[in-house]
N, C-alpha and C positions, 0 to 999 in steps of 0.2 A: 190731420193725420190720415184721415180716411180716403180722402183725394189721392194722397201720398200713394198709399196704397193701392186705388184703385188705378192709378196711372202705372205704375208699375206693370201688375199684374194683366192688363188691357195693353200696354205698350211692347212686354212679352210676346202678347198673344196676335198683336199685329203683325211685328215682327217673325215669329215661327207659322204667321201664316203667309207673309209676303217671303221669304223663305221656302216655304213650301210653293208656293204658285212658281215661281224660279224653277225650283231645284227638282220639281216632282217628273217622273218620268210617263205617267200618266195622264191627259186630259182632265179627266174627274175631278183626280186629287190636286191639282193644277187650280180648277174650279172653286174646290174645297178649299184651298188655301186663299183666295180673293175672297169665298166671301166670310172668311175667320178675319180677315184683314177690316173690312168692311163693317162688318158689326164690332169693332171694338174700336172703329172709327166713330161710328154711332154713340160708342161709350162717352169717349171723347166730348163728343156734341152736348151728350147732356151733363155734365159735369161741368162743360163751362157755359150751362143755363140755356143750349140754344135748342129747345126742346123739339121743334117744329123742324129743323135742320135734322136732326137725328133721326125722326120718323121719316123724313124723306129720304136719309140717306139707308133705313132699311126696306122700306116700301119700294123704291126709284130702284138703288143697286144693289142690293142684297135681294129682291125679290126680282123684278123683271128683266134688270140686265142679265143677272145669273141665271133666269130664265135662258132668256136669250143665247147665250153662251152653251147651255146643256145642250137645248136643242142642235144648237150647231154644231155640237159633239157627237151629237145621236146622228145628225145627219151625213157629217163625212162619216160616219164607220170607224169601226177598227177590224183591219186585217190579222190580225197574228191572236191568238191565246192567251188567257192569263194565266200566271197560278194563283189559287185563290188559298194556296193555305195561306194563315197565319205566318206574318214572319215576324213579329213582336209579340214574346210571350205577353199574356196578360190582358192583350190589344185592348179588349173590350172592357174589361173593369178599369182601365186607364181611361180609357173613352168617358167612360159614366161619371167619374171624380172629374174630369175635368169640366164635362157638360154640367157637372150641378156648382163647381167652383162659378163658371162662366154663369150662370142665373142669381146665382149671391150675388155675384159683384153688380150684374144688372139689377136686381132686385135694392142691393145697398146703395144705387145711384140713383135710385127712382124714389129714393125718399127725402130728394132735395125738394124742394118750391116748385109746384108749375107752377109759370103765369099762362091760366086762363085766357083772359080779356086785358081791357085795358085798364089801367092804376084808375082808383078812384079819386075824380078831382084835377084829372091832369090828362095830356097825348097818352097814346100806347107805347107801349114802348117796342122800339123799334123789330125787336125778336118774336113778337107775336103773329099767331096767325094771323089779327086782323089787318095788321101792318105791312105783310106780307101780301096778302092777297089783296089790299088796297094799291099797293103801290105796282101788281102786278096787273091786276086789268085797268087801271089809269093808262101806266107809260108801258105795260111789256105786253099789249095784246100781242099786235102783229110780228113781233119778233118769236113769241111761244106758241101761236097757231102756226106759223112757217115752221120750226124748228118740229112742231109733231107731223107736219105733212109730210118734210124732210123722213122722221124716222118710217113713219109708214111705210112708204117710197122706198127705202131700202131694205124695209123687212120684206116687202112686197120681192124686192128683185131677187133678194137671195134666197127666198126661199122657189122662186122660179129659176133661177142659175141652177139651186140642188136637184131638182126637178129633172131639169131639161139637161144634165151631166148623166142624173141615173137613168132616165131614158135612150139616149143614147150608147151606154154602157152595154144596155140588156141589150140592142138591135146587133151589136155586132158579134 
């Protein structure tokens, strides 16, 4: 019943947040809606046991993509004004009921079983870190040092593209 529940209420919140990333007229909140989407994807992960999938999927995309992404919001600009009043009475005490719902339900999913290590007496089981991380420096070195030189390399370009746009912006 708890699953029940907790699928629900995370499947919601994925939903109003990929909704939001759609539908927002803002960047930010655009931003703000992926990674609502993203950590209840996480929820996901750990509720069907895959513990080590779920931290990487808030470490990996909810931390350094979203990084990623802000900055490149920071960097192209925004031209025009906003209004910053309030257009949802209330805004902020809805904010707080929903940020402490959102930590229950993480909270009431964190008190299934981690597996540690491996089963006593027998292989690891497949979900665990050691399993992971054996099977990744055996057969996925070269494919995972390529794929970070790859990212490097592009953070590398674009963040010299942003560069070399605003420089020549200010010469003329």
């Amino acid at each position: 019943m708890v699953e029940l529940v907790l699928f629900v209420i995370f499947g919601l919140a994925a939903f109003v947040g990929a909704i939001t990333m759609v539908g927002a007229r803002n960047a930010v909140y655009s931003a703000m809606g992926l990674m609502l989407t993203m950590f209840s994807v996480a929820v996901f992960y750990v509720s069907n046991a895959a513990h080590f999938i779920a931290v990487v999927q808030v470490i990996i995309y909810a931390g350094a993509v979203m990084t990623l992404f802000l900055f490149v919001i920071m960097l192209i600009g925004v031209d025009r004004d906003e209004d910053r009043r309030e257009a949802i009475p209330f805004h902020r005490p809805i904010a707080l009921t929903v940020l402490v719902l959102f930590g229950a339900g993480v909270l009431v999913a964190g008190r299934f079983a981690w597996v540690t290590g491996p089963v006593a007496g027998g292989d690891p089981i497949n979900g665990t870190v050691e399993a992971i991380g054996g099977e990744l420096f055996r057969t996925w070195v070269l494919p995972f040092e390529i794929t970070a030189l790859l990212l490097i390399i592009a953070a590398t370009g674009a963040i010299g593209l942003a560069l070399f746009r605003r420089d020549s912006e200010v010469g003329r």
